[in-house]
VONU-422114 format. One record per residue (C-alpha): residue in three letters; x, y, z. Coordinates in steps of 0.25 Angstrom, whole numbers, padded with zeros to 4 digits, always signed. Layout:
BEGIN
ALAXYZ/...
END
This chain:
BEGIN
UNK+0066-0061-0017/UNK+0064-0046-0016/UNK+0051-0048-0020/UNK+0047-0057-0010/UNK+0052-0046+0003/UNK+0037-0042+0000/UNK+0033-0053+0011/UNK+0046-0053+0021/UNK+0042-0052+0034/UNK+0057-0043+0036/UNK+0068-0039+0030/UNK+0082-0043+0035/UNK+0087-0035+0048/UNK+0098-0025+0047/UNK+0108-0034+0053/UNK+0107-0046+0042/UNK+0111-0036+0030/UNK+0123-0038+0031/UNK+0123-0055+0034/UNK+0114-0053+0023/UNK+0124-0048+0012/UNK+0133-0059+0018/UNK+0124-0070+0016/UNK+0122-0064+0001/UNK+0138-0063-0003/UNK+0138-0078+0003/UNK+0124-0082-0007/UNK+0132-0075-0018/UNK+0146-0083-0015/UNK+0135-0096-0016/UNK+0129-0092-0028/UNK+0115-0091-0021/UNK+0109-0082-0030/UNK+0093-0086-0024/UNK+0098-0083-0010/UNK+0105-0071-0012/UNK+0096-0064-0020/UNK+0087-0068-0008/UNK+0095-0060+0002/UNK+0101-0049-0005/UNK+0086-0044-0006/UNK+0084-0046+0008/UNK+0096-0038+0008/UNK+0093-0028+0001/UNK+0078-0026+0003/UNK+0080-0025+0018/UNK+0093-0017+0018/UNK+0084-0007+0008/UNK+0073-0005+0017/UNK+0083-0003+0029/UNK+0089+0008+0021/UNK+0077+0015+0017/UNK+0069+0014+0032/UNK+0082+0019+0038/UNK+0082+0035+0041/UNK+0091+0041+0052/UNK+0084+0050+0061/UNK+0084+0053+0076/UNK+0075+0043+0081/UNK+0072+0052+0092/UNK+0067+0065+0086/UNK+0053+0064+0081/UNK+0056+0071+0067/UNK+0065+0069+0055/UNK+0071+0081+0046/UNK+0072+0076+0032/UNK+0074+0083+0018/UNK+0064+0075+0009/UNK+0057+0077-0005/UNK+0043+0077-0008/UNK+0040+0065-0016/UNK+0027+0064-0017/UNK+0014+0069-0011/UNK+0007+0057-0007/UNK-0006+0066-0002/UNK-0010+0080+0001/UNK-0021+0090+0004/UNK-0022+0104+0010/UNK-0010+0103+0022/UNK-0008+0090+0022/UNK+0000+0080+0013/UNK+0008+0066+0014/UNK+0023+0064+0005/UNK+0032+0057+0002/UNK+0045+0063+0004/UNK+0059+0057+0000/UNK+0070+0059+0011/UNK+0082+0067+0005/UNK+0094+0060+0010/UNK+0108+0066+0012/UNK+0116+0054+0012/UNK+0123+0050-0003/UNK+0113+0036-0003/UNK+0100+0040-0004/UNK+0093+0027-0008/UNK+0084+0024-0006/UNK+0077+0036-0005/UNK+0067+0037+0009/UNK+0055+0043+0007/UNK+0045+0048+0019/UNK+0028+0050+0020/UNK+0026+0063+0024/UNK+0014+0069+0031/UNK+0014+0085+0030/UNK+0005+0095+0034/UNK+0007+0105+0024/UNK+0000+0117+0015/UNK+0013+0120+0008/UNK+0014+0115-0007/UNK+0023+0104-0006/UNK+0028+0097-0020/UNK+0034+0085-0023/UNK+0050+0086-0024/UNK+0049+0097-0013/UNK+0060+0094-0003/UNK+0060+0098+0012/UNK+0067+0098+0025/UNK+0056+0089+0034/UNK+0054+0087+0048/UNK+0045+0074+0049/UNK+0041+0066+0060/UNK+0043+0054+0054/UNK+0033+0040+0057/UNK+0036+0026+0052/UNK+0034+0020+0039/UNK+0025+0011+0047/UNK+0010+0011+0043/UNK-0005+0007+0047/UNK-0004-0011+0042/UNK-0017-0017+0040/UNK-0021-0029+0029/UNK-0028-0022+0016/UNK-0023-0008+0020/UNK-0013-0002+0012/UNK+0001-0003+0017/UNK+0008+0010+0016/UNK+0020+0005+0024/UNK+0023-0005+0013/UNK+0020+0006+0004/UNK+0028+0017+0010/UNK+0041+0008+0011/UNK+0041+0003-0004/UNK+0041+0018-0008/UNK+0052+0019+0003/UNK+0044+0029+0013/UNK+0051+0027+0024/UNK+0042+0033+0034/UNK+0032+0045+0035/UNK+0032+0057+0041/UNK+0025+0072+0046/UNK+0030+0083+0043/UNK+0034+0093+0054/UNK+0041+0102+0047/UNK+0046+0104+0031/UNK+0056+0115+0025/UNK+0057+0114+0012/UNK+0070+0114+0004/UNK+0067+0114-0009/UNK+0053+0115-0020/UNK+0052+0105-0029/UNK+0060+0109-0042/UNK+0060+0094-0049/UNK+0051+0094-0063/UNK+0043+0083-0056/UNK+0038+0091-0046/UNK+0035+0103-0057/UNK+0029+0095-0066/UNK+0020+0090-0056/UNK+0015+0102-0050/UNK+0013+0107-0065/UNK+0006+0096-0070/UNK-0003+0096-0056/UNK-0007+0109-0062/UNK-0008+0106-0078/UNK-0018+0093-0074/UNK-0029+0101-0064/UNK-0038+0100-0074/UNK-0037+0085-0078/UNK-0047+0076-0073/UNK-0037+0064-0072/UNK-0025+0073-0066/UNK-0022+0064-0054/UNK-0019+0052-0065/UNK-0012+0062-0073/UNK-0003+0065-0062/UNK-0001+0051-0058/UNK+0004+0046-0073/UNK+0011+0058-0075/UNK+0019+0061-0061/UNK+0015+0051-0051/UNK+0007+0062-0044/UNK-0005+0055-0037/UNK-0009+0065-0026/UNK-0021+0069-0036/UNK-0028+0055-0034/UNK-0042+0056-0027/UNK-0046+0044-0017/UNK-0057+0040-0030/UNK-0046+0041-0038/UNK-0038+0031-0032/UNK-0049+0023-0028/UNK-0054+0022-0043/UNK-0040+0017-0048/UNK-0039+0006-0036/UNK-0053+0002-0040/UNK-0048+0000-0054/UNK-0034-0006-0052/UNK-0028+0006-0060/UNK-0020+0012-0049/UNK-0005+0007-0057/UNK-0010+0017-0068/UNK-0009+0030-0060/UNK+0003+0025-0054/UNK+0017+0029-0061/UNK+0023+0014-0063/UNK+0031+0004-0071/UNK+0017+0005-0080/UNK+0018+0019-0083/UNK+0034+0019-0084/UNK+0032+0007-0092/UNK+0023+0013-0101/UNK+0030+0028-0104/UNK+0043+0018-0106/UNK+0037+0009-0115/UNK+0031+0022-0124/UNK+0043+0030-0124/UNK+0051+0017-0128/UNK+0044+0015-0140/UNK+0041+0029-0146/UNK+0056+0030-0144/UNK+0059+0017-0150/UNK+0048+0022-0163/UNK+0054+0037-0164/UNK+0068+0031-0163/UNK+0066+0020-0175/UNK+0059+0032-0183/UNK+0069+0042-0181/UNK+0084+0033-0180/UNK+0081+0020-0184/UNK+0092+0008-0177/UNK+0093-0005-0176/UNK+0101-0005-0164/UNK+0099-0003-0150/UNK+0099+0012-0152/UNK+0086+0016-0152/UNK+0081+0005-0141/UNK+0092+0011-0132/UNK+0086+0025-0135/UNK+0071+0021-0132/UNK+0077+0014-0118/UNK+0084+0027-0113/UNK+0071+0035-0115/UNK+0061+0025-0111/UNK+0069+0027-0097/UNK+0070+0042-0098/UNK+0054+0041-0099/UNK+0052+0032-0088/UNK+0062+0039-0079/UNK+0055+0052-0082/UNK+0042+0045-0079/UNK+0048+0042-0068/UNK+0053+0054-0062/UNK+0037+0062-0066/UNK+0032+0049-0056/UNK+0042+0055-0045/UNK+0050+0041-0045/UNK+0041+0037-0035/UNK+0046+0023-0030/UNK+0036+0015-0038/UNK+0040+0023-0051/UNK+0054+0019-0046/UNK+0052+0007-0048/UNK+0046+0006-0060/UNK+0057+0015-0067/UNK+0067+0005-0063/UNK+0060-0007-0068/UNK+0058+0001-0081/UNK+0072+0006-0082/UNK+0077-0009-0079/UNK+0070-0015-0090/UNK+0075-0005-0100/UNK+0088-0007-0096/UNK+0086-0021-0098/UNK+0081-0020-0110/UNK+0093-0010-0115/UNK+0104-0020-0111/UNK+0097-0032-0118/UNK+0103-0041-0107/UNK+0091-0047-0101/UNK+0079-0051-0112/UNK+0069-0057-0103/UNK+0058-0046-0099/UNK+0057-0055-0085/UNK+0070-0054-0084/UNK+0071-0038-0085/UNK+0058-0038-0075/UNK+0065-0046-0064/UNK+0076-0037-0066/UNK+0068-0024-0065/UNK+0061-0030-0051/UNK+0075-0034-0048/UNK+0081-0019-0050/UNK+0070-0013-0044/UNK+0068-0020-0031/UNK+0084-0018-0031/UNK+0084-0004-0030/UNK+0072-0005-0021/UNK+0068-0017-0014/UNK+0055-0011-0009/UNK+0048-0011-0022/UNK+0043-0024-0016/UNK+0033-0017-0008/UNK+0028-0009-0019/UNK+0014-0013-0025/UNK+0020-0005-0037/UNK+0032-0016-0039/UNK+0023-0029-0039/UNK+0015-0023-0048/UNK+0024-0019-0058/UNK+0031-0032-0060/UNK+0018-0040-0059/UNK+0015-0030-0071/UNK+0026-0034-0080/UNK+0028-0049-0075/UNK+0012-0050-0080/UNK+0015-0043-0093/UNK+0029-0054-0094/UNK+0020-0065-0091/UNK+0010-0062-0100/UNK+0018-0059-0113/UNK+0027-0073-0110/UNK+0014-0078-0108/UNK+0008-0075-0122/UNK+0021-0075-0129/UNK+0021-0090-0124/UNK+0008-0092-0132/UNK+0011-0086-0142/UNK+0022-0097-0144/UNK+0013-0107-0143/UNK+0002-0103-0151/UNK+0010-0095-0161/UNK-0001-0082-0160/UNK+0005-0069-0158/UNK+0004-0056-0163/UNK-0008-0045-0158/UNK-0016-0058-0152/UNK-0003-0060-0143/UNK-0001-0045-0140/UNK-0016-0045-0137/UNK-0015-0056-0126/UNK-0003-0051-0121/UNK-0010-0037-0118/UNK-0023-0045-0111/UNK-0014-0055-0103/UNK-0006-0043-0099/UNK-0018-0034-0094/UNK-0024-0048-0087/UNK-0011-0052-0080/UNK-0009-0036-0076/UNK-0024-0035-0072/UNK-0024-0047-0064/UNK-0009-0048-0058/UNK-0007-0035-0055/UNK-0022-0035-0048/UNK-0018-0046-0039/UNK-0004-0039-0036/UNK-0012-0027-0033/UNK-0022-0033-0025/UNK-0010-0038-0016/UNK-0005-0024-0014/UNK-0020-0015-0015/UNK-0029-0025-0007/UNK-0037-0027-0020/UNK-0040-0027-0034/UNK-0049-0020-0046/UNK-0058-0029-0052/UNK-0059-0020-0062/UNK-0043-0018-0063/UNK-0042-0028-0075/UNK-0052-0022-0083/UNK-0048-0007-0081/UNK-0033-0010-0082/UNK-0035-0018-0095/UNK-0039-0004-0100/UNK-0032+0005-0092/UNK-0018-0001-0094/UNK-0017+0002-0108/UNK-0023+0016-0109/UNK-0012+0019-0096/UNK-0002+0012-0106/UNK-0005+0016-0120/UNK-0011+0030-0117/UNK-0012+0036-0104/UNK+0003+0035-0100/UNK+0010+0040-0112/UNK-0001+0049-0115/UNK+0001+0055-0101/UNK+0017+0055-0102/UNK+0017+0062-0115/UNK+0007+0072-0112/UNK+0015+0075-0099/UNK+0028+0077-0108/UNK+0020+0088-0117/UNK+0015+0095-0105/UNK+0028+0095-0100/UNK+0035+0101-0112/UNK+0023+0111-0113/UNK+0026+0117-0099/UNK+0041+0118-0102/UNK+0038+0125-0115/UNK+0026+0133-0108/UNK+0014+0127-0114/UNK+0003+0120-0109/UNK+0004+0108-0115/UNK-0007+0100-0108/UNK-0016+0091-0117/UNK-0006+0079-0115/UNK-0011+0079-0100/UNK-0026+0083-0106/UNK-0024+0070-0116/UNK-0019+0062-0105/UNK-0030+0067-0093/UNK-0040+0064-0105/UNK-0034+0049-0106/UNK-0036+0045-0093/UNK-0049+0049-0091/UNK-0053+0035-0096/UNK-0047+0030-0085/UNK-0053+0039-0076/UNK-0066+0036-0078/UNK-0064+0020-0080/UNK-0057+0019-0064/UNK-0067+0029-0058/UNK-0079+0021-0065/UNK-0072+0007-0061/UNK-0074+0013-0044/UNK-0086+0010-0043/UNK-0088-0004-0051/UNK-0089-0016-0044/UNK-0076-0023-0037/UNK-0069-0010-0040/UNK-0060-0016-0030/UNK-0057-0029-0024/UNK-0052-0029-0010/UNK-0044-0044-0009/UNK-0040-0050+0004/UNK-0023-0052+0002/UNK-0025-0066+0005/UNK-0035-0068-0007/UNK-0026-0057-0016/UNK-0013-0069-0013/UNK-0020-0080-0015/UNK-0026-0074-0028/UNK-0012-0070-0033/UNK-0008-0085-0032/UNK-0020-0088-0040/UNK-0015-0078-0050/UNK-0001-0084-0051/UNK-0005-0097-0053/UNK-0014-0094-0064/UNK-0004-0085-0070/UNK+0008-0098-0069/UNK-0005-0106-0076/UNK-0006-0098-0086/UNK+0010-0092-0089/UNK+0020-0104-0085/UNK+0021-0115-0095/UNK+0027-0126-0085/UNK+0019-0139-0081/UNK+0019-0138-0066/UNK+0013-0124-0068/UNK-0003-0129-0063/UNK+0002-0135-0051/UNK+0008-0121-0048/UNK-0003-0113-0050/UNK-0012-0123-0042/UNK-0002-0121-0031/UNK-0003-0106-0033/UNK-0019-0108-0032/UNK-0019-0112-0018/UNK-0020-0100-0011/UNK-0032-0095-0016/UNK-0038-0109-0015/UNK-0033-0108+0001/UNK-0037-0094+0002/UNK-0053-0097-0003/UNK-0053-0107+0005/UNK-0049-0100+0019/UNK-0058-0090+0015/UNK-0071-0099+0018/UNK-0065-0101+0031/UNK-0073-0093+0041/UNK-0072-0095+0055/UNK-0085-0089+0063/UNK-0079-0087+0075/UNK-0067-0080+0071/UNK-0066-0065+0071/UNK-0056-0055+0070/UNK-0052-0041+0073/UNK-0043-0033+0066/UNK-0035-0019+0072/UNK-0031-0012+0061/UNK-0018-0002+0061/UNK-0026+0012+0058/UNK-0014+0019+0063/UNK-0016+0027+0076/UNK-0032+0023+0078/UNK-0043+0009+0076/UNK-0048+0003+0069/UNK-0053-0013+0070/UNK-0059-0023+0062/UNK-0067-0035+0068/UNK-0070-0047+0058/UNK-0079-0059+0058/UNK-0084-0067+0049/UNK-0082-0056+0037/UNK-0090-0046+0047/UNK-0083-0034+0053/UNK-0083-0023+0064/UNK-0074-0010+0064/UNK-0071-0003+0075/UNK-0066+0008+0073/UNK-0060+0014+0061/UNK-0047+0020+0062/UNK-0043+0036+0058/UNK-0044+0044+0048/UNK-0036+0058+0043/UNK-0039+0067+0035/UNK-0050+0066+0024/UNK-0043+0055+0018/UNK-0037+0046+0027/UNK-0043+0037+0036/UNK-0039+0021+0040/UNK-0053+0017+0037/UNK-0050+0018+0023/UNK-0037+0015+0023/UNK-0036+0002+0032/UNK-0049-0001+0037/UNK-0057-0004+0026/UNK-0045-0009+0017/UNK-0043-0019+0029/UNK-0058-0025+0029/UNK-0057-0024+0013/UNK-0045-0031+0013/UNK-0050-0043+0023/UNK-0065-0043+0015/UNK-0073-0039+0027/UNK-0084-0028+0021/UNK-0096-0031+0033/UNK-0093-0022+0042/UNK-0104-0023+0052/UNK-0100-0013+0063/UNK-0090+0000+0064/UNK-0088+0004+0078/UNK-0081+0016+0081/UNK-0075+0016+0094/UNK-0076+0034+0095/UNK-0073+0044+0087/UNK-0059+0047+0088/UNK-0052+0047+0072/UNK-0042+0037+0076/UNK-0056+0027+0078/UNK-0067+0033+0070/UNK-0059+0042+0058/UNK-0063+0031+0048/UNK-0078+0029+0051/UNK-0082+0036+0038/UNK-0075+0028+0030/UNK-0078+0015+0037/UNK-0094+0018+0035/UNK-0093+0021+0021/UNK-0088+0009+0017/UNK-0096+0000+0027/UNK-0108+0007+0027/UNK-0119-0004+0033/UNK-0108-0004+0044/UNK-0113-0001+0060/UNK-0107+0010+0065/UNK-0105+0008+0082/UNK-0100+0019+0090/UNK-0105+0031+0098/UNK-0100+0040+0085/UNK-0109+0050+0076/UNK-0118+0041+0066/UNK-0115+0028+0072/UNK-0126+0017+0072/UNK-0123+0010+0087/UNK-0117+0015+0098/UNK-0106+0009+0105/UNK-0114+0008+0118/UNK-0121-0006+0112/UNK-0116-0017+0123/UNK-0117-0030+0117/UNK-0119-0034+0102/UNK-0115-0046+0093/UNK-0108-0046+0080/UNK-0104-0059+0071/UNK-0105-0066+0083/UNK-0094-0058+0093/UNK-0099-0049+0104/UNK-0097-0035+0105/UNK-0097-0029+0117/UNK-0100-0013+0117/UNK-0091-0010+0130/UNK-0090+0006+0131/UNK-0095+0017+0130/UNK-0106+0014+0137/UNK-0111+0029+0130/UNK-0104+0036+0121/UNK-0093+0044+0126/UNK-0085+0054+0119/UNK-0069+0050+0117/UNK-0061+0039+0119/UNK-0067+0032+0129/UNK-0080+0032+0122/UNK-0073+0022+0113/UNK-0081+0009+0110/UNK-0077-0002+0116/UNK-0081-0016+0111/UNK-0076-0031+0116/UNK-0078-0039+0105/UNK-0079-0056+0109/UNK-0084-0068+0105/UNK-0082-0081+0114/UNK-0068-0083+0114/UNK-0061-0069+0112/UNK-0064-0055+0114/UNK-0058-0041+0109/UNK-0060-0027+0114/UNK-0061-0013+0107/UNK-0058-0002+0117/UNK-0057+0009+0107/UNK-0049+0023+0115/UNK-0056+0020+0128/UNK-0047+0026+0139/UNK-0047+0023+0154/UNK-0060+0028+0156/UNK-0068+0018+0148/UNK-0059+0009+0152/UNK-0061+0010+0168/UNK-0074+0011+0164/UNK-0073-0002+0157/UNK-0068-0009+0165/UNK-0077-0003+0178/UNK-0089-0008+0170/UNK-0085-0023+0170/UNK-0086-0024+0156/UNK-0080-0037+0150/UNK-0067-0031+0145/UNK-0059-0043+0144/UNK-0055-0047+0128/UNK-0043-0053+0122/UNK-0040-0043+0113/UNK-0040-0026+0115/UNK-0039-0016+0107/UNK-0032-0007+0118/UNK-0040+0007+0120/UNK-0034+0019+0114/UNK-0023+0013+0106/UNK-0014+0011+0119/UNK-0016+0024+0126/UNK-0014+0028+0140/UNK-0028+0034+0141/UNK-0032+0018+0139/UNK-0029+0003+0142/UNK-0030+0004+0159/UNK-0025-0006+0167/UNK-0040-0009+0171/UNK-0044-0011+0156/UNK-0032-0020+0151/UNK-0034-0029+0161/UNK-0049-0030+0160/UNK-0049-0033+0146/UNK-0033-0040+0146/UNK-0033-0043+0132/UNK-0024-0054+0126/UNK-0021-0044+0115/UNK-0019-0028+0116/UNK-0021-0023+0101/UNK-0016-0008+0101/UNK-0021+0001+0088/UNK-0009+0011+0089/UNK-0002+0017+0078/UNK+0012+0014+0076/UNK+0023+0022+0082/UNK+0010+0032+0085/UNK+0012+0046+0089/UNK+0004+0043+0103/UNK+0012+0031+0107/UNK+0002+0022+0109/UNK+0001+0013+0113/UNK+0007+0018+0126/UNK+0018+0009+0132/UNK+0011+0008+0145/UNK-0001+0004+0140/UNK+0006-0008+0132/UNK+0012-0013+0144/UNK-0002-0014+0150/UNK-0007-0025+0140/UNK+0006-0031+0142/UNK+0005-0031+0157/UNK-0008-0041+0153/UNK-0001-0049+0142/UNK-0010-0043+0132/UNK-0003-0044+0116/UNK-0002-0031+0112/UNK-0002-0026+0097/UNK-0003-0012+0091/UNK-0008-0010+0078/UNK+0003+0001+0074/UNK+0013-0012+0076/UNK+0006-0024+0072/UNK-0003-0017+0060/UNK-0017-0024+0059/UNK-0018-0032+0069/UNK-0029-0044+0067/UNK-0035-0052+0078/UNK-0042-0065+0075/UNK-0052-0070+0086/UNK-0054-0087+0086/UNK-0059-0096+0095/UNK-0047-0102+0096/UNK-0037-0090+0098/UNK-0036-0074+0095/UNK-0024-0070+0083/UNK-0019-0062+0080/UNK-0012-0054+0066/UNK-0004-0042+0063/UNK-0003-0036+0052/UNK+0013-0033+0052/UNK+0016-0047+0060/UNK+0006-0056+0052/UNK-0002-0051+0041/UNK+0010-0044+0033/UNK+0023-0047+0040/UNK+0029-0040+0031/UNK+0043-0033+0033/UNK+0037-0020+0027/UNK+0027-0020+0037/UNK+0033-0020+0048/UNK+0035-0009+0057/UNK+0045+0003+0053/UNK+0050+0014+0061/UNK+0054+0026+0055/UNK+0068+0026+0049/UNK+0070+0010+0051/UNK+0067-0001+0046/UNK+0069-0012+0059/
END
């Protein structure tokens, strides 16, 4: 039931937890085990996250002062770097722990396990929502980052004195030379900050991501080693035939992983992974439960326990999909071996290459749900990459780590097990960086199709593994969403078009479809050398829907929150015309009438380039039955001037000028155009308000729907002859409870 909180469109309100518990001592009284496992995990999940989001403050002041611990540095240059820090509670119950996303502009040297006395302005865990983006509020809240945060002020209380944080620091220094160091630091210490964009881009592209990536694999694979050279060392030295040595073997197989664990910082996913290890041995030790499903379903059951939003971790799924394929596998090849009587190394061999299949291809599917795509090449790479990690790379890596441990205790420099290990990866080195720049390096998939296909894939996998006779009929019923999903997608309509206002934050960016063909106006903003929504939601959105014919850029001016992503938008649609009275453009905005994909585009102002807001481009878009205007940041100005001109204002969609401010939206220009729909592209809970209040009540004054981007997410808008609809992304494309809107320190 857990499981399934994944797609609730809420959790229970605070007032049913109570009736809640009620209702479940009267399911227990009945003996209604279904229904009361059903509601105690609404109970609990819902009571949890209530829990965690809650933090007393003074809703009134603009700053919190918190004592917190560096966890881990997310990023960081020069003066600047983002962090997780976990809040240091004063009260007895401290679970579960809240943890913050800082921003700090900083030149000192700041170290994980460093605490300080903070004074944070503190925003909401709420962040940008678009379809094929990545969703860092789902991502933030299942590692329990209750909001984020800049810093105003920092005093620190203590340096980091933990062996992590010295070991860390040493081994930074030990590894300089070592051409693999950032894979190094990731197996060793969970450390990830050394990772180059290629980097990441090169282990995406070859589905190898979960190697780098401390988790039940590694844990798994440090566990199974020390379990068995204890068990060998054990028999050679104190041979018994009881239950001596096994128990012996357990106890240090925990000690291994649990130290593992603590290198990894216990980061939530490596939690997670401990407990689902540690389950299983315990488990095993008390001989109770025999069935390896049974000791899975009781390691997912004692882990969402202790923290029920594991549910939102990619990490999660991935894991027990890993181990479900490798039970389905072995049952399925043990089966055969009972029919046909072969066993032996022929059985051991099909196990292994059912095994890397069923990983290859379930867990590509599963990741293609949570990434937005999938490796072609993962099968192949992981095939061989799997094995080496397991049999080589990992121990050899532990081991090496231990000796060059002991050596800095004792004072030597006891390096060539990090040599050995930096030498050992460089394999895998060059086989990702190669696999980059091979075709279908990476696959974007639509959701719809990744669902339909994961079906497919579980009605092929009931085909193949369940022996019962109705098992066809099932997997023909599986097949039908694919079938239904090819045949929707040979449905065109050539009428029908669409335009798409995606949440960029604080800035524009949109997205006009038809007939597979698009025009982008504006891009949204970008910070810093690395940052920019161009990359991060722009693209991924027309990646994730298909559309790579972009015909036309227009950027309205040249203000960041508009143009900051133009770069990255013309290098990766190159053939792409550039509109706007902007350096290097191909037309200007001054081009009156023109058509495209059969809709007319009106060129309405400037009527010559002008510097600054109101030199913004303004475009109505319309075929014969409806009509949409782009207004840019024109202000008053333009707007009088507008309207003075007798230019054909009126459409039934806007996209109000300069996001809801003052400067903007007269009394004259609203009622020229009076729009139907009033789409606002403000940031949530922004630092400039908008929109203004008074500038809301205009477009009610007129009737006009109103929506804001910084609310709603995405918002989509499907023009037909028939009617104009509309979609949201927090009301109808992911309804989900996790994202929705959050203030900071609540959950309601």
């Amino acid at each position: 039931m857990s499981l399934s909180a994944i797609f609730w469109p809420s959790l229970l309100p605070l007032e049913f937890l109570i009736p809640g518990v009620v209702i479940a001592l009267i399911l227990l009284y009945l003996r209604n085990y279904i229904l009361l496992g059903a509601i105690c995990a609404a109970i609990w999940l819902s009571g949890f996250t209530e829990l965690l989001l809650d933090y007393q403050y003074d809703s009134k002041s603009k700053y919190i002062n918190a004592k917190a611990e560096i966890i881990s540095l997310v990023s960081q240059n020069s003066d600047f770097l983002s962090a997780d820090i976990r809040i240091i509670k004063s009260s007895l119950i401290a679970y579960p722990y809240q943890y913050l996303r800082i921003y700090w502009r900083t030149e000192q040297d700041i170290k994980v396990g460093d605490k300080y006395l903070f004074s944070l302005r503190p925003k909401s865990v709420t962040s940008v929502s678009n379809e094929g983006g990545f969703n860092q509020q789902k991502n933030l809240l299942s590692k329990h980052v209750i909001g984020k945060a800049n810093v105003v002020e920092a005093k620190q209380l203590s340096s980091s004195q933990s062996l992590r944080a010295y070991l860390i620091e040493e081994l930074i220094q030990q590894t300089k030379p070592l051409s693999n160091r950032d894979l190094l630091l990731a197996l060793l210490m969970g450390e990830r900050q050394a990772f180059t964009e290629q980097r990441w881009q090169a282990l995406r592209s070859s589905g190898t991501g979960h190697l780098v990536a401390i988790s039940g694999l590694h844990l798994s694979v440090i566990s199974v080693w020390c379990f068995l050279l204890t068990i060998m060392v054990l028999s050679w030295l104190t041979p018994s035939q009881g239950l001596r040595n096994l128990k012996i073997a357990i106890v240090l197989t925990c000690a291994s992983a649990l130290f593992y664990a603590y290198l990894a910082g216990f980061a939530i996913a490596t939690q997670r992974a401990l407990i689902m290890l540690l389950t299983v041995m315990v488990l095993t030790l008390w001989k109770r439960v025999s069935s390896p499903w049974e000791r899975l379903l009781i390691a997912l059951f004692v882990v969402i326990l202790l923290d029920p939003l594991a549910i939102l971790s990619a990490g999660l799924w991935l894991s027990f999909g890993a181990l479900s394929i490798i039970l389905l596998c072995i049952n399925r090849v043990i089966s055969d071996e009972q029919v046909t009587g072969v066993n032996g190394v022929v059985s051991k061999f099909k196990i292994f290459i059912m095994i890397q299949l069923g990983l290859s291809f379930g867990l590509g599917l599963l990741g293609s749900l949570f990434f937005g795509g999938l490796s072609f090449h993962s099968v192949w790479v992981n095939l061989l990459a799997v094995p080496w990690f397991s049999l080589v790379v990992i121990p050899f890596a532990f081991i090496g780590f231990l000796v060059w441990w002991i050596g800095q205790t004792l004072g030597f420099q006891f390096d060539f097990g990090l040599q050995l290990t930096n030498w050992l990866l460089e394999p895998f080195s060059i086989l990702v960086n190669q696999v980059v720049h091979l075709p279908l390096s990476w696959i974007h998939i639509q959701p719809s199709w990744v669902i339909a296909t994961a079906y497919l894939f579980l009605a092929v996998t009931l085909a193949f593994l369940i022996n019962q006779k109705k098992k066809y009929w099932i997997a023909v019923i599986l097949s039908l969403p694919l079938i239904l999903q090819v045949l929707s997608s040979n449905r065109t309509n050539e009428t029908e078009w669409k335009m798409h206002v995606l949440d960029v934050g604080q800035g524009l960016a949109i997205v006009l479809e038809k007939q597979g063909k698009v025009l982008l106006y504006d891009t949204g903003a970008k910070y810093g050398q690395d940052f920019s929504y161009a990359k991060t939601v722009v693209i991924p959105f027309l990646e994730s829907k298909g559309l790579t014919d972009v015909d036309y850029i227009v950027v309205s001016h040249g203000d960041n929150d508009h143009a900051g992503g133009l770069g990255v938008i013309r290098n990766r649609f190159a053939d792409a015309q550039l509109i706007g009275d902007i350096k290097n453009s191909d037309l200007p905005c001054d081009l009156g009438l023109i058509t495209w994909q059969q809709l007319s585009l009106e060129f309405l102002w400037p009527l010559k380039p002008e510097k600054g807001n109101n030199g913004s481009c303004v475009i109505r878009v319309s075929d014969t039955h409806n009509s949409l205007l782009l207004a840019g940041d024109i202000e008053k100005e333009a707007e009088y001037s507008l309207v003075n001109l007798n230019k054909h204002l009126q459409s039934d969609v806007l996209i109000v000028p300069h996001h809801g401010s003052r400067t903007s939206s007269t009394h004259e220009f609203i009622n020229s155009v009076n729009p139907k729909l009033a789409i606002f592209t403000a940031g949530y809970q922004n630092r400039y308000g908008f929109p203004k209040p008074d500038v809301v009540s205009r477009y009610t004054n007129i009737g006009a729907e109103k929506l804001q981007t910084g609310i709603e997410g995405q918002i989509s808008v499907v023009f037909s002859a028939s009617a104009i609809k509309t979609r949201t992304y927090r009301r109808t494309i992911a309804p989900y409870w996790y994202n929705q809107l959050f203030n900071f320190g609540e959950f309601r």
